[in-house]
C-alpha positions in Angstrom: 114.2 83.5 86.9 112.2 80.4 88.3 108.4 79.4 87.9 106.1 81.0 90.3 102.3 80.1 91.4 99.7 82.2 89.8 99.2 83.4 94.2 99.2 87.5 94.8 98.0 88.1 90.9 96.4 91.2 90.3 93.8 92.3 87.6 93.2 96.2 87.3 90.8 97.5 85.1 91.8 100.9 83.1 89.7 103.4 81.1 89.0 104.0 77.5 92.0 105.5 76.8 93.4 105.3 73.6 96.4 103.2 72.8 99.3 103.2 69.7 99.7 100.1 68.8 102.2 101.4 66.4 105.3 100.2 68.2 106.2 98.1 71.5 107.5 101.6 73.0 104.3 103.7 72.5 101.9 100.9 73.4 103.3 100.7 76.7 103.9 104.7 76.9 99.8 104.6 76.0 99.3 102.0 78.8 101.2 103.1 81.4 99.9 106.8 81.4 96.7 105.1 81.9 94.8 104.8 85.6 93.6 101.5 86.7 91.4 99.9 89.5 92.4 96.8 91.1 89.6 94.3 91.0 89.0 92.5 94.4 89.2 90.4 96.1 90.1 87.6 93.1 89.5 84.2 92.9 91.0 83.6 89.0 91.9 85.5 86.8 91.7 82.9 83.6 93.3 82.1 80.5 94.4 84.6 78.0 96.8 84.8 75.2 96.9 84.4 71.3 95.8 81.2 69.5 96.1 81.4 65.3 93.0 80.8 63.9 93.6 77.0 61.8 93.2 77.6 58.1 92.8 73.9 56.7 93.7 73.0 53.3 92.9 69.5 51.9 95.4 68.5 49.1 94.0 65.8 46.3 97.4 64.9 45.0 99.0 63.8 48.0 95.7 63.5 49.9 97.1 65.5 52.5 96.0 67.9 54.8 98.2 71.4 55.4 97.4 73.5 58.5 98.2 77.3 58.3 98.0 80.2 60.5 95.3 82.3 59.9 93.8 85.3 62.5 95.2 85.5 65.8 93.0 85.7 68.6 93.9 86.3 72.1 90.5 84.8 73.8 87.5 85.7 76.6 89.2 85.7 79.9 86.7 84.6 82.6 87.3 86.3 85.2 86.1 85.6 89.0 85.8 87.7 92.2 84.1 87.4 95.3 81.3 89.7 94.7 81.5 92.8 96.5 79.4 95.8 95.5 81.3 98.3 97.4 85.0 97.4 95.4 85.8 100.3 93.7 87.3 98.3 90.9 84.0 95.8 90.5 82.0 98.9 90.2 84.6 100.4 87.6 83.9 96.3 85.6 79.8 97.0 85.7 80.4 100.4 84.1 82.2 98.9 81.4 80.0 96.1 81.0 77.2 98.9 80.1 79.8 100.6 78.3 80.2 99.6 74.3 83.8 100.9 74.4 87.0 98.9 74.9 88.9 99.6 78.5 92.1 98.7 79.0 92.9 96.2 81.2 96.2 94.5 83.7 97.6 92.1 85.2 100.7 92.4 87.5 102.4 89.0 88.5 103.9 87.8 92.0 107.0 87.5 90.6 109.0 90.8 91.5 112.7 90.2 92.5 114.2 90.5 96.2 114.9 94.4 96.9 118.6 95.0 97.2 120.6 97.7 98.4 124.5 99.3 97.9 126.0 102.4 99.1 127.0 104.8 96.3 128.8 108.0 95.4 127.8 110.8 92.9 129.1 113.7 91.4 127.8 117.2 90.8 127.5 117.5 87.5 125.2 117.7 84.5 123.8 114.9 84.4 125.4 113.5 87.8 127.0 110.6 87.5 126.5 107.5 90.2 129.1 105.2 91.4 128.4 101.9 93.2 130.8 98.7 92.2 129.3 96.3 90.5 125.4 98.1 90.8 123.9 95.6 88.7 121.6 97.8 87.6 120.3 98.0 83.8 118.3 100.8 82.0 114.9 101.4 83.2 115.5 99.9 86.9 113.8 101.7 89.7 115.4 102.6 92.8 114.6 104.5 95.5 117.7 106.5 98.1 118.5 107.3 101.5 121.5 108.7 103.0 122.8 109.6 106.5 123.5 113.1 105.9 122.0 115.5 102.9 121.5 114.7 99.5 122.7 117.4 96.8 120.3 119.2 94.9 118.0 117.2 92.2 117.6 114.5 94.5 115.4 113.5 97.2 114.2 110.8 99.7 111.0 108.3 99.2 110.9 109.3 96.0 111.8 106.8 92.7 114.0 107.1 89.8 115.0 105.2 87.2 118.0 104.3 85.9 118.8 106.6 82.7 122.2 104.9 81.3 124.6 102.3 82.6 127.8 103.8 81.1 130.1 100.7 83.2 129.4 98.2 85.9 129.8 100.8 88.4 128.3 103.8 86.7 124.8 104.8 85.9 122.6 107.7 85.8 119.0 108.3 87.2 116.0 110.2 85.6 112.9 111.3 87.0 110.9 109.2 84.9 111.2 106.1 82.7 113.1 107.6 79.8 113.6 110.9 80.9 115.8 113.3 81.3 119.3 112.7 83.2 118.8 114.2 86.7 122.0 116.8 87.0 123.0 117.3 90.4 124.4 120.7 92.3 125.0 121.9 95.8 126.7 120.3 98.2 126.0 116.5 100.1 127.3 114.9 103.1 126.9 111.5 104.5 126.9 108.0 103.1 124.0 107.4 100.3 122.6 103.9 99.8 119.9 103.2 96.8 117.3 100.4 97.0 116.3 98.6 94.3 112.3 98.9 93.6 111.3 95.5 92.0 108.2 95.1 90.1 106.5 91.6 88.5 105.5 91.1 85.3 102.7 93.1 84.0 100.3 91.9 81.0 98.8 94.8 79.3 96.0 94.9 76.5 92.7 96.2 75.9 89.0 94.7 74.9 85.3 94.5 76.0 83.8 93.2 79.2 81.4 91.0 77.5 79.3 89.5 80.7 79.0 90.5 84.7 77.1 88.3 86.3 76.4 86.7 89.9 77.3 83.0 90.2 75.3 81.7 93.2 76.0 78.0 93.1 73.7 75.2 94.4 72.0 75.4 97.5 73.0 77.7 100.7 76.3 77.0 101.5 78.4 78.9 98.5 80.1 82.2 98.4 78.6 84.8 96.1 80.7 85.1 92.9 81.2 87.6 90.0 82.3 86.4 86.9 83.1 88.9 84.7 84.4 87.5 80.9 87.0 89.7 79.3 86.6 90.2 75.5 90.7 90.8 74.4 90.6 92.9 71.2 94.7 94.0 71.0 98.0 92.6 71.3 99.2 92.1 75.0 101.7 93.9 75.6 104.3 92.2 78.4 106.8 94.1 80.8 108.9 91.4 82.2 109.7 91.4 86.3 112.3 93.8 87.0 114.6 95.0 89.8 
């Protein structure tokens, strides 16, 4: 995957819910079942990420100095919108401003593959089995399918899956949600099915304090009303890398 400007970034701000910081896996399972409010419209979204706290020792033997890593911390993120007070999501940043609680918080890069599509084949069976040369697909995927005829049971259209297992090239299964259960298949189906990939761009998760919400007026009358918000990050961020 190539570089890509920081143009069609998103920041969403989430609730209080709490988070397992236990493991990768239920970090994101925490996150993900959270709900979240897109800020708008943004200007910048800022820096964020973890710096190690410098830890300076002075040696008198070898008159030397020795830098070690001590905290990490993962910054304020200024963030800033046009102000609007009838966005739902800079609404949702005041009430956490007045709020002494971390929220969780998003950020979903413009970086989301090209959609793609195949025709494929699959079986009745428990759990049914896909065909598709060559699919491409990996574990946790999303797709979408169509078809030109009927679809057998355990399957509908507009609706997205995810790729369960990748058993070959040309095999996989789908379940209803990420990590589910298999989707098994029965009935009958006719026509010629086709599956569309559902791509998604990376998405920065973590959680902290919304330390200031303020208006930014500029100098004199010709400037645009701001909000800058600053983001206090108090977690890990936890990154899901752009997917098909």
């Amino acid at each position: 995957m190539g570089i890509f400007a920081t143009a069609g970034a998103k920041f969403y701000i989430g609730t209080t819910l709490d988070v397992d910081f236990t493991s990768y896996a239920s970090a994101l399972a925490d996150f993900q079942a959270d709900t979240y409010t897109e800020v708008t419209p943004m200007e910048t979204i800022g820096d964020f990420g973890d710096s190690s706290t410098d830890v300076k020792f002075l040696g008198i033997g070898d008159s030397r100095a020795r830098h070690l890593k001590g905290s990490k911390d993962a910054g304020v993120q200024q963030l800033t919108a046009g102000f609007d007070a009838s966005d739902a999501g800079q609404v949702a940043m005041k009430a956490a401003y007045l709020s002494p609680q971390d929220f969780n918080a998003k950020i979903v890069f413009n970086d989301a593959p090209v959609a793609r599509s195949a025709t494929f084949t699959v079986t009745i069976a428990a759990p049914g089995v896909f065909t598709a040369t060559g699919h491409g697909l990996e574990v946790g995927d999303a797709v979408q399918i169509t078809t030109t005829g009927a679809l057998p049971t355990g399957l509908a259209t507009a609706t997205t899956y995810y790729v369960k297992t990748v058993p070959t090239s040309d095999t996989f299964t789908l379940a209803a949600t990420p990590g589910g259960t298999a989707i098994t298949t029965t009935g009958t189906q006719s026509g010629t099915h086709t599956f569309t990939t559902v791509p998604s761009g990376t998405v920065a998760y973590y959680r902290g304090k919304v330390m200031a919400f303020k208006r930014v007026t500029g100098t004199g009358p010709d400037n645009v009303i701001k909000l800058q918000c600053d983001f206090g990050i108090n977690s890990d961020i936890i990154e899901v890398p752009a997917a098909e």
